[in-house]
C-alpha positions, 0 to 999 in steps of 0.5 A: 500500500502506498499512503500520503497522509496529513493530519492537521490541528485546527486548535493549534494551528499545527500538522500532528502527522506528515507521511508523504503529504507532497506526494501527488495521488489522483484524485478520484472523487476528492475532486469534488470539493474543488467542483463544488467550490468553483460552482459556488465562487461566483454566486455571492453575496446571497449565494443562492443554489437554484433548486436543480443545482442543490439536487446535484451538488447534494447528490454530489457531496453526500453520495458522491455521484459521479453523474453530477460531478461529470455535468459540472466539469462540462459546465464549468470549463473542466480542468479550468476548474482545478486552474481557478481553484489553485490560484484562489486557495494557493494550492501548490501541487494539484494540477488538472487531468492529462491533455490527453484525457481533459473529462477525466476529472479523476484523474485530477493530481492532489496532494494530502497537504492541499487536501488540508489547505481547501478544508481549511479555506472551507471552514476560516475563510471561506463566506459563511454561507459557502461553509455552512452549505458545503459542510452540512452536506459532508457532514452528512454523507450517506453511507453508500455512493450512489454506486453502490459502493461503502464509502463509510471506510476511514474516518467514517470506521475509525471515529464517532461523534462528530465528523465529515467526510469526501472520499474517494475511490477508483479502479476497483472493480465494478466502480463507476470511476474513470480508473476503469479505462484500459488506455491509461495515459501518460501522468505523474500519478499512477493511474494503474494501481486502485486508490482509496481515500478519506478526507474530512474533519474529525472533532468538536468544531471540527478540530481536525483536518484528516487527508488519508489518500492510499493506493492498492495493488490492481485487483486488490478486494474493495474490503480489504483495501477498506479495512487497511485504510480504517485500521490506517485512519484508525492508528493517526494521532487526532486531536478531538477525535474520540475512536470506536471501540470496533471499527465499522466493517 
């Protein structure tokens, strides 16, 4: 398993843990939150969502439908998107999908690190009705994708109380993700091997800021590459987080 992590402490203002965090992953469904952001950006001062939008950007965040995610990327330019959004939130090392594969959101290139600098814009910079809105749909997150697949792994598993999730997960079999390609263009990140993620916020206030991104072996079993990432999220020093005393399965 290869694993980037980054665990940040909001009450200190300090990382805890660093493994990797530089490192660049695809992004899967991560991307969504930059989706999100960049359909948002332009909408003040009310930052009204028309009804149509509110379904899809729910359906989005909470269940990580990649149907909507698809209809923003066409919309919003695709990987304009992740340009606008890398000079708004000053993120470092996320760059857009290969030339050669411009709809490939998933294959959008992130970091653990600037996983924590969007949930940071998020939840001290960002407009208060931008942080409400966005948060209460991770905060939020159904326990299936809606394509089928168990997204309580990670955060979800190894903590209780409060938390919020957007996680991520592409190649494994029967996913509805981009991964599935057979032609797999030439990238930075590997886009060979399936990747599982959970970012989000552990804690009382959102204390925490926890961006766990890891890659599998290709045909590694969806369950087992969940319980690796639940006993991996499971064993990282959070402050605020209180753990289960048996991780969801």
């Amino acid at each position: 398993m290869t694993v980037g992590i980054a665990v940040f402490d909001r009450e200190t203002g300090q990382f805890v843990q660093q493994l990797n965090a530089e490192q660049q992953f695809r992004s899967a469904s991560v991307v969504k939150l930059l989706i999100a952001l960049d359909f948002l950006w332009t909408r003040g001062p009310e930052y009204d969502v028309p009804a149509a939008d509110r379904e899809r950007l729910e359906v989005m965040l909470r269940s990580s439908d990649d149907d909507a995610a698809s209809y923003y990327w066409e919309q919003l330019g695709g990987a304009a998107i992740v340009e606008r959004m890398v000079g708004r939130l000053g993120l470092t090392h996320t760059a857009g999908p290969p030339a050669s594969h411009p709809g490939f959101w998933g294959y959008v290139a992130i970091t653990p690190a600037d996983t924590v600098r969007i949930y940071r814009y998020l939840l001290d910079e960002a407009p208060a009705p931008v942080r409400r809105y966005v948060m209460d749909l991770l905060r939020r997150a159904t326990r299936h994708g809606t394509d089928g697949f168990d997204q309580y792994f990670g955060i979800a598993s190894a903590f209780e109380g409060d938390f919020s999730i957007k996680q991520g997960w592409s190649g494994f079999h029967g996913s509805s993700g981009y991964s599935s390609d057979r032609q797999k263009p030439e990238s930075v990140v590997d886009l060979v091997n399936d990747a599982l993620h959970t970012t989000g916020t552990v804690g009382p206030d959102d204390r925490s800021i926890v961006a766990v991104f890891t890659l599998h072996p290709s045909g590694t079993l969806y369950e087992q590459a969940y319980a690796e990432v639940t006993r991996l999220t499971a064993e990282l020093t959070v402050p605020g987080g209180v753990r289960r005393q048996t991780a969801d399965k």
